[in-house]
C-alpha positions as CSV (number, residue, x, y, z in Angstrom):
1,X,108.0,138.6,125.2
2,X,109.7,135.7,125.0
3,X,106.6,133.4,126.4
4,X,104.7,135.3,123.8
5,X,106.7,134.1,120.9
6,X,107.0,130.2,122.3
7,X,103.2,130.0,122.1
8,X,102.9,131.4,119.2
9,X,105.3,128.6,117.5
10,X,103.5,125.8,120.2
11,X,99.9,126.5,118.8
12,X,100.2,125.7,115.6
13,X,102.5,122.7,116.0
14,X,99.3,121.6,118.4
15,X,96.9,122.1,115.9
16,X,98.5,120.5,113.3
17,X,98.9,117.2,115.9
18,X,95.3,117.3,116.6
19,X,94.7,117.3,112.8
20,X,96.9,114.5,112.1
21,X,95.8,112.4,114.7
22,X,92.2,112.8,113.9
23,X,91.3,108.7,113.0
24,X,90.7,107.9,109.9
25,X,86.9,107.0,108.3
26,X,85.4,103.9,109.0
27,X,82.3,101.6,108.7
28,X,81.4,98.2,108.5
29,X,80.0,96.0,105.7
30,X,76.7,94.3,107.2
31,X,77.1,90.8,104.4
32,X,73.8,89.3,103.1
33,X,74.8,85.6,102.2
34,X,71.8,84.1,99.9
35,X,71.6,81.0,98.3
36,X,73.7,78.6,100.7
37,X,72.8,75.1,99.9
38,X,72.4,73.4,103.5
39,X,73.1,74.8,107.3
40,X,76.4,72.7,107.4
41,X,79.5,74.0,108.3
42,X,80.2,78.3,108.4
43,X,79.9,80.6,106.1
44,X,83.4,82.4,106.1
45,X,83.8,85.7,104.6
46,X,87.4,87.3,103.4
47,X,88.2,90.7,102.5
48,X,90.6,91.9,99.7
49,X,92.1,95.0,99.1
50,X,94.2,94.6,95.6
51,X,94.3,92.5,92.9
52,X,95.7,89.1,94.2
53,X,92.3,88.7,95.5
54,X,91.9,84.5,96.5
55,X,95.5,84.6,97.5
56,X,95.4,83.7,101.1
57,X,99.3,85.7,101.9
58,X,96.2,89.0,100.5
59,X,93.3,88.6,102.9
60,X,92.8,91.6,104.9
61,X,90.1,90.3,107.4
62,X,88.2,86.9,107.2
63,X,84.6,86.7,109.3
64,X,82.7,83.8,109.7
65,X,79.0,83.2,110.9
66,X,76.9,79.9,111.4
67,X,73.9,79.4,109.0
68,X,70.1,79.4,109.6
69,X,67.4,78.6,106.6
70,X,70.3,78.9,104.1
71,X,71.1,82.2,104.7
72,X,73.6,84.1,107.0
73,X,74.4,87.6,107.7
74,X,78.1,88.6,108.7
75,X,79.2,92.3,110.3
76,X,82.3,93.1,110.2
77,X,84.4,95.2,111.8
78,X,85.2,98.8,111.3
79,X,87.5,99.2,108.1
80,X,89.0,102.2,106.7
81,X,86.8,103.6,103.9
82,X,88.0,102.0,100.7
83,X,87.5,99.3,97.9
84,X,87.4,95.9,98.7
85,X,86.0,92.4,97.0
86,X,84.4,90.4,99.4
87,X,84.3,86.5,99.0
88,X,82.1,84.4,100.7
89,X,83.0,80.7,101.4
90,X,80.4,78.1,102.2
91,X,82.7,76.2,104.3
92,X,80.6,73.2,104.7
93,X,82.8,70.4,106.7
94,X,84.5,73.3,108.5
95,X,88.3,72.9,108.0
96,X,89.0,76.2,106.9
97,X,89.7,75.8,103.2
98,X,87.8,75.7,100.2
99,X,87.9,71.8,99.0
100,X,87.9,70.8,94.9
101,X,87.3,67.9,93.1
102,X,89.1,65.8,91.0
103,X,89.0,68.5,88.2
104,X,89.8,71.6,90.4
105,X,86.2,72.2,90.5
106,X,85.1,73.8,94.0
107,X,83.2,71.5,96.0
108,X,82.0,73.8,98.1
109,X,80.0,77.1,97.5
110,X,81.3,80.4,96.6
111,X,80.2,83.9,96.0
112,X,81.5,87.2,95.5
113,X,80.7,90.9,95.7
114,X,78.6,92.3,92.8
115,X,77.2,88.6,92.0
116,X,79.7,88.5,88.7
117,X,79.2,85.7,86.0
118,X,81.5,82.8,86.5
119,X,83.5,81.4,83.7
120,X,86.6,78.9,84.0
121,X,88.5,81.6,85.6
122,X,87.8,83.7,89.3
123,X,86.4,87.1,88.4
124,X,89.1,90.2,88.6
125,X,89.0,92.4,91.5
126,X,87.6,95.0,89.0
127,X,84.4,93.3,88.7
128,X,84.1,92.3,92.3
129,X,85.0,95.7,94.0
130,X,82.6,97.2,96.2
131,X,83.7,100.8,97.7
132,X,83.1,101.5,101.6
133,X,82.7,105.2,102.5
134,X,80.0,105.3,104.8
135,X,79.0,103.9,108.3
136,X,77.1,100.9,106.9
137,X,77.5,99.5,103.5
138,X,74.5,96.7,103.0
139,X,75.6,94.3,100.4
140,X,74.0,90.6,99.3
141,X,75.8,88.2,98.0
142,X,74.0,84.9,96.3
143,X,76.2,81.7,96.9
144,X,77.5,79.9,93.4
145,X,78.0,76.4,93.5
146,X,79.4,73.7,90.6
């Protein structure tokens, strides 16, 4: 009787662990990178997950890939399903930072999710977000340069 009313309290607790520890959804973002001026350098690709985005203390994941015919395509690696703004460097002397000119200007290429319009200011996260919840999201992104 006793064993009887233990498993009756044990199942449920089981089931309930087997439920909570069931993983979380993922895919991967397979990144079409169009437009990239030369084959110099890496194309470097860094995820966001808030509003911050271009903050380097917000990057979720970073990716990079080598170029061929100015173009580049980047897999990452499984994320949990969510909304993220993906922004594509054209890191073209390859040390790992975006470089400006003598007006703050980038020197280097840019791009971001959705292909917004540039103005004097980085587009919001708003316009930039894309939303994983599958396996694969496909997405292109053409490089902008100044």
């Amino acid at each position: 009787m006793m064993c009887k009313r233990l498993r009756m309290l044990i199942w449920p607790l089981c089931l309930l662990l087997f439920v909570s520890a069931h993983p979380v959804d993922q895919g991967i973002f397979i990144i079409q990178i169009q437009g990239l001026r030369n084959a110099d350098g890496v194309a470097t690709v860094a995820l966001y997950e808030k509003d911050n985005h271009l903050s380097e203390d917000d990057v979720k994941a970073t990716f990079k890939s080598t170029i061929k015919n100015n173009s580049a395509v980047i897999m990452t690696k499984p994320l949990d399903y969510g909304n993220y703004s993906v922004v594509v460097l054209h890191d073209e002397n390859n040390n790992g930072k975006m470089d400006y000119n003598i007006v703050r200007m980038p020197k280097e290429g840019v791009g971001f999710s959705n292909n917004p319009k540039i103005g004097l200011s980085k587009p919001s996260f708003e316009a930039t977000k894309v939303t994983l919840g599958e396996k694969e999201k496909k997405i292109t992104i053409k490089m902008i340069y100044f």
